[in-house]
VEXMIMAR-210225 format. One line per field, with one value per atom (N, C-alpha, C): residue in three letters; atom name; x, y, z. Coordinates in steps of 0.05 Angstrom, whole numbers, plus 5000, padded with zeros to 4 digits. Each point is the difference from the previous one (the first is absolute). Example, Ala and Ser with C-alpha at 12.3 -4.5 7.8 and 13.67 -1.06 7.14 Angstrom:
BEGIN
residuo	[ALA_ALA_ALA_SER_SER_SER]
atomo	[N_CA_C_N_CA_C]
px	[5264_4982_5018_4993_5016_4985]
py	[4886_5024_5024_5021_5024_5022]
pz	[5156_5000_5000_4986_5001_5014]
***
This chain:
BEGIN
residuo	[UNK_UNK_UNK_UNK_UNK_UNK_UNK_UNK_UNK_UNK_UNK_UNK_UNK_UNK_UNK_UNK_UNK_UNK_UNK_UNK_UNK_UNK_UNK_UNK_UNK_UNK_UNK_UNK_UNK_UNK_UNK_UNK_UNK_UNK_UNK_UNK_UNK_UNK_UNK_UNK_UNK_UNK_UNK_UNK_UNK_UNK_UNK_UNK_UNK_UNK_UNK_UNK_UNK_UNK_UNK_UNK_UNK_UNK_UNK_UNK_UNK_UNK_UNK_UNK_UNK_UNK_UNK_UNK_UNK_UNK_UNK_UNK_UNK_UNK_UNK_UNK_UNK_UNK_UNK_UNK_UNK_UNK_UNK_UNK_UNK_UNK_UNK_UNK_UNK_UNK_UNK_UNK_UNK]
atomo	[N_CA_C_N_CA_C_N_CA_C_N_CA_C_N_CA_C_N_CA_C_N_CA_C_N_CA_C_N_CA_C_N_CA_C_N_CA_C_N_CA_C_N_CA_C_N_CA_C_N_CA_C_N_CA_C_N_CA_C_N_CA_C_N_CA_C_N_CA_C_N_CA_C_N_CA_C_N_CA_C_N_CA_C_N_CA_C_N_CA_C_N_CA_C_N_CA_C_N_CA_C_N_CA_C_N_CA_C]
px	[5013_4991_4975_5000_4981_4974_5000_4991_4978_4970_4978_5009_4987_5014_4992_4966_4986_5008_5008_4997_4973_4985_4972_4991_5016_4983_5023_5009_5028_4975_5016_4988_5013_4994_5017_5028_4984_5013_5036_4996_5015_5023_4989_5017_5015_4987_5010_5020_5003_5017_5021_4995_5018_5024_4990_5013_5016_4982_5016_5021_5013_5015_5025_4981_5016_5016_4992_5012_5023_4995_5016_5032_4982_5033_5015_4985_5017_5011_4991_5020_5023_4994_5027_5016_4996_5020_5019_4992_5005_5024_4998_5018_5029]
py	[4957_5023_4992_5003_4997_5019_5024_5021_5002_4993_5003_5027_5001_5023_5022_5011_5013_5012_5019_5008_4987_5016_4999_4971_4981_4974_4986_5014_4980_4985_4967_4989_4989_5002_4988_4981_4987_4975_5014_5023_5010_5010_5011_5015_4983_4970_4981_4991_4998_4984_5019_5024_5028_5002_4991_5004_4972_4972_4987_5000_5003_5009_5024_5020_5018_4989_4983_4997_4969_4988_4971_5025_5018_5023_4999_5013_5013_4973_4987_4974_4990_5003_4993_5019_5021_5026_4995_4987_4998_4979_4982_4982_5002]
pz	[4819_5016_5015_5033_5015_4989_4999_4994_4981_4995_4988_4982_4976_4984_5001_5022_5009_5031_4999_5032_5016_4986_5012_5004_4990_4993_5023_5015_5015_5021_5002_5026_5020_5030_5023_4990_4988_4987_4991_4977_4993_5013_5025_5015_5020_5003_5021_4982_4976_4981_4997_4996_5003_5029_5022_5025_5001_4999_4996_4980_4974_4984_5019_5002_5019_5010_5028_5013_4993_4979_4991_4984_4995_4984_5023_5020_5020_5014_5005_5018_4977_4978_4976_4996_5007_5000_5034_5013_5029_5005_4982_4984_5004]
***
């Protein structure tokens, strides 16, 4: 899990690792 276990404590980092992920699903669902 990309996801720090804190809301409050989330960093850029997290959310760039989040979208990338996102988007590696979505091009394998595209498949």
């Amino acid at each position: 899990c990309w996801w720090t276990h804190k809301i409050r404590n989330l960093h850029r980092n997290d959310f760039i690792m989040a979208a990338k992920t996102d988007a590696l699903y979505a091009s394998l669902q595209n498949i």
